[in-house]
Phi, psi and omega in degrees: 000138169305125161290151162313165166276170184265336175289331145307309189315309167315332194265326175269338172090026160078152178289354182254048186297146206264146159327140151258125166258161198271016153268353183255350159304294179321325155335273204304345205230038181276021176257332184277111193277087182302339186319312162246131231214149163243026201195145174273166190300307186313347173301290167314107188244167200270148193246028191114286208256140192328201171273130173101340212293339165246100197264135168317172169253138165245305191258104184280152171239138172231160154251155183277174168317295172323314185259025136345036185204061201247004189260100197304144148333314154270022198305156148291117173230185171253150177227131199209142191236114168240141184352068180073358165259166208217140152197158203248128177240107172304127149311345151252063192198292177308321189284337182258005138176057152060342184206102168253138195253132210216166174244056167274135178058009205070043132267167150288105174227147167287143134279102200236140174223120184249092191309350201262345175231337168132349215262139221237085207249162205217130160246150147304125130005286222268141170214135188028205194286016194234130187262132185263169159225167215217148181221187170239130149282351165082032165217177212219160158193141174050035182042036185257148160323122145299099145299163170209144163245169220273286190337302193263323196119319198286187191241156191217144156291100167295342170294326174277286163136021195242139180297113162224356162233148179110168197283346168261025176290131165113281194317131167227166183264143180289126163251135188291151157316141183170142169246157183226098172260164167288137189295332159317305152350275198318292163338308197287323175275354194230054182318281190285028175296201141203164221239126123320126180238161205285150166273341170241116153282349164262018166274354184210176216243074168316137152109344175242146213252080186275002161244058168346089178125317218284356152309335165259004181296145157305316229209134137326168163244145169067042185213133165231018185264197198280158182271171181269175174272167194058348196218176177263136215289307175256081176242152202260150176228157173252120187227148230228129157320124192050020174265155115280050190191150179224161173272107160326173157296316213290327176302312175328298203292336179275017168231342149074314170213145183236154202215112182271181212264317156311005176076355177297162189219095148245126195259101196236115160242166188279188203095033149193138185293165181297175174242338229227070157190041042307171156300326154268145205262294167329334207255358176306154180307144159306135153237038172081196188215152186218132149227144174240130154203173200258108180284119208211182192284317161326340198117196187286137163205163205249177195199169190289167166165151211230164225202076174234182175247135184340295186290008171269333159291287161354300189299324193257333159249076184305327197290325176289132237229129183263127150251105192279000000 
């Protein structure tokens, strides 16, 4: 088995990170109305690093594609389409901090990637006239990312997408279309999109992987909940907005499309690395490319759908059926 870098360690807060409690909170948190909650406190564990301690992107830098080219073909981004603008957010950018709050077509969207479970989910913003920004609180559950947003305070599930402490308990955020493809993908469908680019390229080890292995572990980090049956905890599975059911890779790649009764297409062929599996995030196992979209009169449109890794899917739909 691999080890961690010592810069995960650093980052995750060591393996025994202790529960957190919401009286040793408040310093840091007096805006956050612990009275209300949808989740117990004891769930929640400290993943290391403060509040801020993995800092959002607020003001994003982009380049167009053409001057691109420090990016492997088989590199990961997200690739997001809002009313004809197009732009790509890398995954060696994103793993080093998890939340860019962003403006496409005149929307307001989050951009989130939570290395510890894959999951790589693109939100609206906006909940009633009020647009939020999102920072990491630098905790965790079922080893999933804490958002908190700035306005309020309060804290969200990012797998979910949900309000569960804080004055915004309950309340979820709308998740966007988005694929999370290879950058040759990307290119081919976006010449002219445009790309996040670091705004300091030298503030973080861009383009590297500090949890070097971690795809291959028997076990999550900092998650003690139940494993799914059958599959490897980390291993990626594809699920769907409102489903109660996910896809394996391995099923994907051996059945290459699955054509559900809604009319939904899910598609996976190869050609993008893993970002959580070397050191170099480039230098990763293939695990393909997945698009879901929706068949209409108009044609094909793509529709949400998440890239996790089994035991996170599990952990937040325990009810749901894995096709291994």
């Amino acid at each position: 088995m691999q080890r961690f870098p010592l810069v995960a360690l650093i980052l995750l807060g060591g393996l025994t990170a202790a529960a957190a409690n919401p009286d040793s909170w408040r310093y840091e948190w007096p805006k956050t109305d612990f009275a209300q909650k949808s989740v117990e406190f004891h769930e929640i564990l400290s993943g290391g690093p403060p509040k801020d301690g993995i800092p959002a992107i607020d003001d994003p830098t982009f380049k167009p594609v053409v001057e691109i080219d420090d990016i492997k073909d088989t590199e990961p981004v997200i690739g997001l389409t809002i009313n004809g603008e197009t732009k790509a957010y890398p995954l060696r950018i994103l793993m080093w901090h998890e939340i860019v709050n962003d403006e496409l077509g005149g929307v307001p969207v989050s951009v989130t990637f939570c290395p510890l479970c894959n999951a790589a989910i693109v939100f609206d913003r906006r909940l009633g006239s009020t647009v939020y920004d999102f920072g990491t609180t630098g905790k965790l559950r079922r080893s999933d990312l804490i958002m908190y947003d700035r306005q309020t305070e309060s804290w969200w599930q990012q797998f979910l997408g949900q309000g569960i402490v804080g004055s915004m308990t309950g309340k979820t955020l709308k998740a966007l279309p988005a694929r999370l493809e290879s950058w040759a993908k990307f290119k081919a469908r976006a010449p002219k999109g445009m790309v996040l680019v670091p705004n300091d390229p030298g503030l973080r080890a861009y383009g590297m992987n500090p949890y070097r292995g971690y795809d291959s572990l028997p076990r999550p980090f900092l998650y003690n909940g139940e494993m799914p049956d059958g599959i490897p905890p980390l291993s990626r599975v594809v699920s769907l907005e409102k489903k109660d059911q996910a896809w394996s890779l391995d099923y994907l790649k051996r059945h290459r499309e699955v054509r559900l009764k809604d009319k939904t297409v899910i598609r996976w062929e190869p050609g993008q690395n893993s970002a959580l599996d070397t050191t170099v995030i480039a230098d990763g196992k293939d695990v393909g490319n997945v698009t879901v979209q929706r068949m209409t009169d108009s044609g094909l449109i793509d529709i949400p759908y998440f890239v996790d890794f089994a035991f996170a899917f599990h952990a937040f739909k325990p009810e749901s059926h894995i096709y291994k």
